[in-house]
C-alpha positions in Angstrom: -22.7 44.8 46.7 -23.9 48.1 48.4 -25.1 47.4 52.3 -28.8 45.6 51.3 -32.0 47.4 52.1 -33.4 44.0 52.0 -32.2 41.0 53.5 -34.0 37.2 53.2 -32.9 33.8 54.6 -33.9 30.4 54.2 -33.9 28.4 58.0 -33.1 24.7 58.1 -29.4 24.4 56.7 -28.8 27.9 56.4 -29.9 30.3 59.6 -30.0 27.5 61.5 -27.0 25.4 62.6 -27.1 21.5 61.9 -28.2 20.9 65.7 -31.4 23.1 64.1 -30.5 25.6 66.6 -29.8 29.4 66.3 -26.7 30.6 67.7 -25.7 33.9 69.8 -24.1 35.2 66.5 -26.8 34.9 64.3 -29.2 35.9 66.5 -26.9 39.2 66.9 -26.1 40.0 63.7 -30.1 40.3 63.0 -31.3 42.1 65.8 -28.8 44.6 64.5 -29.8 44.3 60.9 -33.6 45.4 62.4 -32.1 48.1 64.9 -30.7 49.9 60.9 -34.0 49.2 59.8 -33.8 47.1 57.4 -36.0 43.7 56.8 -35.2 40.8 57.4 -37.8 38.2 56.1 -37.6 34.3 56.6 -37.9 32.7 53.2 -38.9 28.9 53.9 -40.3 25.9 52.9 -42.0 26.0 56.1 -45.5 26.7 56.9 -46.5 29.5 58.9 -47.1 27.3 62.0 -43.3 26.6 62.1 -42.2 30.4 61.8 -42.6 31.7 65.3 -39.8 29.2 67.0 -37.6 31.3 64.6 -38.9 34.8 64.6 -39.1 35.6 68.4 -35.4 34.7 69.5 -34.4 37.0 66.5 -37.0 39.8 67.4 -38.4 39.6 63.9 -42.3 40.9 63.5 -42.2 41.3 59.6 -43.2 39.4 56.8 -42.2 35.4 55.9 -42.3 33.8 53.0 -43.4 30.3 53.4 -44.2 27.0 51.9 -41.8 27.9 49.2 -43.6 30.9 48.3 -47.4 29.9 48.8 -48.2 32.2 51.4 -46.9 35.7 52.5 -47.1 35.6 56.5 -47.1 38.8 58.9 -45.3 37.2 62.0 -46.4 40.1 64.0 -49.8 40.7 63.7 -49.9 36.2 63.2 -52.1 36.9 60.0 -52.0 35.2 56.2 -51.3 38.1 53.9 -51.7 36.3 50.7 -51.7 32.7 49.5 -50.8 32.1 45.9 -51.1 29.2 43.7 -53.9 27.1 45.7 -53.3 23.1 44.4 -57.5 22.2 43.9 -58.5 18.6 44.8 -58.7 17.6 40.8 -55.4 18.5 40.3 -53.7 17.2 43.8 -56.0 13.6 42.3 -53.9 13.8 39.3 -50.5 14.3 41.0 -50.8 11.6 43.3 -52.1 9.2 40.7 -48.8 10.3 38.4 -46.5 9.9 41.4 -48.2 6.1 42.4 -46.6 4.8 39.0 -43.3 6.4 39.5 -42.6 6.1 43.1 -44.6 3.2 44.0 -45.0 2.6 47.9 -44.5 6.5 48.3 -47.6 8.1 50.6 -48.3 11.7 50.4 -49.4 14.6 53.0 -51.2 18.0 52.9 -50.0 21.7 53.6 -53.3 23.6 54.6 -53.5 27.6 55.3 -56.5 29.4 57.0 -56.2 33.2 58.2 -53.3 32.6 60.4 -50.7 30.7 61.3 -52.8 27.6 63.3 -56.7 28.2 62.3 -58.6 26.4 64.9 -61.4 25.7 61.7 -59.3 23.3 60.0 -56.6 20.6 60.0 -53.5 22.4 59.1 -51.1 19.3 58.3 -53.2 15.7 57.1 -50.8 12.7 56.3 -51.8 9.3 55.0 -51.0 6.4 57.2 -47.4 5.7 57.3 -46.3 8.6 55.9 -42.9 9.3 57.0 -41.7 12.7 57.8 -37.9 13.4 58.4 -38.2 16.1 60.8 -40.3 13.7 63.1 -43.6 11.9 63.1 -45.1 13.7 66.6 -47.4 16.1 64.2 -49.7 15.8 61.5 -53.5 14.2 62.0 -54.0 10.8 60.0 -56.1 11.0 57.2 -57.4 8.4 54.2 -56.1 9.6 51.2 -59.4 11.0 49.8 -59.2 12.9 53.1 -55.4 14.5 52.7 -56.5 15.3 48.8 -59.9 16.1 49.0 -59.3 20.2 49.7 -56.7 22.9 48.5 -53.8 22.8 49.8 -50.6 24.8 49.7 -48.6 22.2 49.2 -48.2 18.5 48.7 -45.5 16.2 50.2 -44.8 12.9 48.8 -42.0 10.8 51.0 -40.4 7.2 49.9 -38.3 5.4 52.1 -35.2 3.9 50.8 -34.8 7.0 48.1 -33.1 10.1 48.2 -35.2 13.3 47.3 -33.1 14.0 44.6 -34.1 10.3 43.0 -37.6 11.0 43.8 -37.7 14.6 42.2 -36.0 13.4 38.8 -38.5 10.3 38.7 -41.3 12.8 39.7 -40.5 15.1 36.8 -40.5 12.5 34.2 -44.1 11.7 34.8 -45.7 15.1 35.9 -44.4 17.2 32.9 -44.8 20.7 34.3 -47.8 20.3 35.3 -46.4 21.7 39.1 -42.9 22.2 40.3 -41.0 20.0 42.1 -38.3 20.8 44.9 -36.9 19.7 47.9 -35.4 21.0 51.5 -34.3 18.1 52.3 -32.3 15.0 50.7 -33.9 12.2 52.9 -36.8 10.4 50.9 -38.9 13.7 50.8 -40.2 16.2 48.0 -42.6 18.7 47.9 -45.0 19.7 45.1 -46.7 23.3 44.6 -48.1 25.1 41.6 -46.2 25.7 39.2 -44.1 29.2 39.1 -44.8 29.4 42.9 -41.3 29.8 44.3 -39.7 31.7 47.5 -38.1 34.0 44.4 -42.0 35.2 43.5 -42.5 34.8 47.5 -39.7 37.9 48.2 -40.4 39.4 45.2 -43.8 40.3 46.6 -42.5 41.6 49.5 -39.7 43.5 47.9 -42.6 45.6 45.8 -44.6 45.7 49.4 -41.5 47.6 50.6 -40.7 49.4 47.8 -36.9 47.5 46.9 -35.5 46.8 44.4 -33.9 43.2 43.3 -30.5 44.3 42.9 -30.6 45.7 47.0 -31.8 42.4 48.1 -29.5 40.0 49.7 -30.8 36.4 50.0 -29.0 33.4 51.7 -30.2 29.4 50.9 -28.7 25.8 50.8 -31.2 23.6 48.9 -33.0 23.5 45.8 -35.9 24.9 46.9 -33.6 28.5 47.4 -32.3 27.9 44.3 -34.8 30.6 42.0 -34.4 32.7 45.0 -30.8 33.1 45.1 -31.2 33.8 41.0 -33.9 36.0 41.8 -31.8 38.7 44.1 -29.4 41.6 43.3 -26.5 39.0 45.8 -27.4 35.6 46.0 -25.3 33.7 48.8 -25.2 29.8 49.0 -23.5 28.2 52.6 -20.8 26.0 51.7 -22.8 23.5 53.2 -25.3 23.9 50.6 -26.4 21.4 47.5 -24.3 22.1 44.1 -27.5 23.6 42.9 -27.5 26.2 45.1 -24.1 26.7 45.1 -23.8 27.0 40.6 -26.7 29.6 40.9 -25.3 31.5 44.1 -23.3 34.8 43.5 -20.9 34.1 46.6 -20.5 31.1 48.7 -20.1 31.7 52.4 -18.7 29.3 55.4 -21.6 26.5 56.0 -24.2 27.1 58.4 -22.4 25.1 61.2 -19.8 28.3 61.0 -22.3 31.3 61.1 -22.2 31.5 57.1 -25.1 34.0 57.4 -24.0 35.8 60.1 -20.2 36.0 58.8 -21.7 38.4 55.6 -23.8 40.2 57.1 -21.1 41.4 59.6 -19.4 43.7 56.6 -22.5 45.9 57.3 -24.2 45.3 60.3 
């Protein structure tokens, strides 16, 4: 492709290396891509409250997408730009009562988004009692389950111990019928439900007509399922060799994994 004039990158798996650190490379190759100008957004499954670890080593003050494409984030000015496809209490009550019948002994938590990244006038993150979360189980407040579903919320997480996500999405699917989508960041007993058509792809496509760009001068880089409309969605999609065989079918190039500067290895042929 011609050099990008748009440039967006999932984190964990893909930016990151698998020590969920970002090395001197990577961290090079994007301060140069923002000394040329161009943008380089953050397209995550993370919520806004886990963007600035990220952005400040790489220098970047732009926009984020996160949650999958819920919310448009300025890192910069640390302030919700939009929020899209709200999941009401009536319909989270309905999910989780699908999901108890087909992953029974699964236990759910709550993505929540004020004005900015941590709004001191509410609870960000709410999780039932043993909910188990595999990035570690030192945040989230602890919540009854009328509690966790009784307000919107950007996202719902459902975890199961002793399944993999991918087992957990296909048994999710068979009972929820479109009613949401159903994706996944991670393949260790953990899926993530949002409204449906929400999607880092409609996430970066927002920003791309915020900036003026067009699809085919975008450059996106992912590794799970979550990236995989994303990687569709842009004029170059590139999957880490790391990735899952989603990604990688749907991905226009497949570059080293992220444990070998994947990201940083294409974006070198420009920057």
């Amino acid at each position: 492709m011609e050099k990008p004039l748009l440039i967006a990158s999932d984190v964990d798996g893909t930016l990151l290396g698998p020590l969920e650190v970002l090395s001197e490379r990577t961290i090079d190759v994007v301060r140069r891509v923002a000394d040329a100008g161009v943008p380089f957004v953050l397209a995550s499954g993370r919520p806004p409250r886990w963007i600035a670890p990220i952005a400040n080593p790489l220098g970047l003050t732009g926009y984020a997408v996160c949650a999958n494409g819920a919310v448009l984030y300025e890192i910069g000015t640390d302030r919700i730009v939009a929020v899209h496809g709200l999941l009401e209490p009536q319909l989270l009550h309905d999910t989780v009562s699908a999901l108890d019948h087909a992953l029974p002994g699964c236990r759910f938590a709550a993505e929540r988004v004020g004005g900015s990244a941590l709004d001191p006038e509410m609870r960000n993150f709410v999780i039932e009692p043993d909910y188990h979360n595999p990035w570690g189980n030192h945040e989230g407040t602890e919540a009854p389950r009328a509690e966790v579903l009784g307000h919107p919320a950007i996202k719902l997480l459902i975890s199961r111990r002793g399944m993999s996500s991918d087992e957990m999405a296909r048994a999710a699917r068979e009972v929820l019928d479109g009613s949401v989508d159903i994706t996944y960041s991670t393949n260790t007993g953990l899926i993530e439900v949002a409204a449906h058509g929400i999607t880092k792809a409609t996430g970066l496509a927002e920003v791309a007509e915020r900036l003026d760009v067009p699809a085919e001068r975008v450059i996106a880089f992912g590794d799970m399922p979550n990236d995989v409309e994303m990687l569709g969605w842009a004029g170059h999609g590139v999957a880490m060799a790391n990735g899952h065989r989603y990604a990688l079918d749907v991905a226009d190039e497949v570059t080293a994994p992220n444990s070998e500067d994947g990201v940083a290895q294409v974006l070198e042929r420009w920057f």
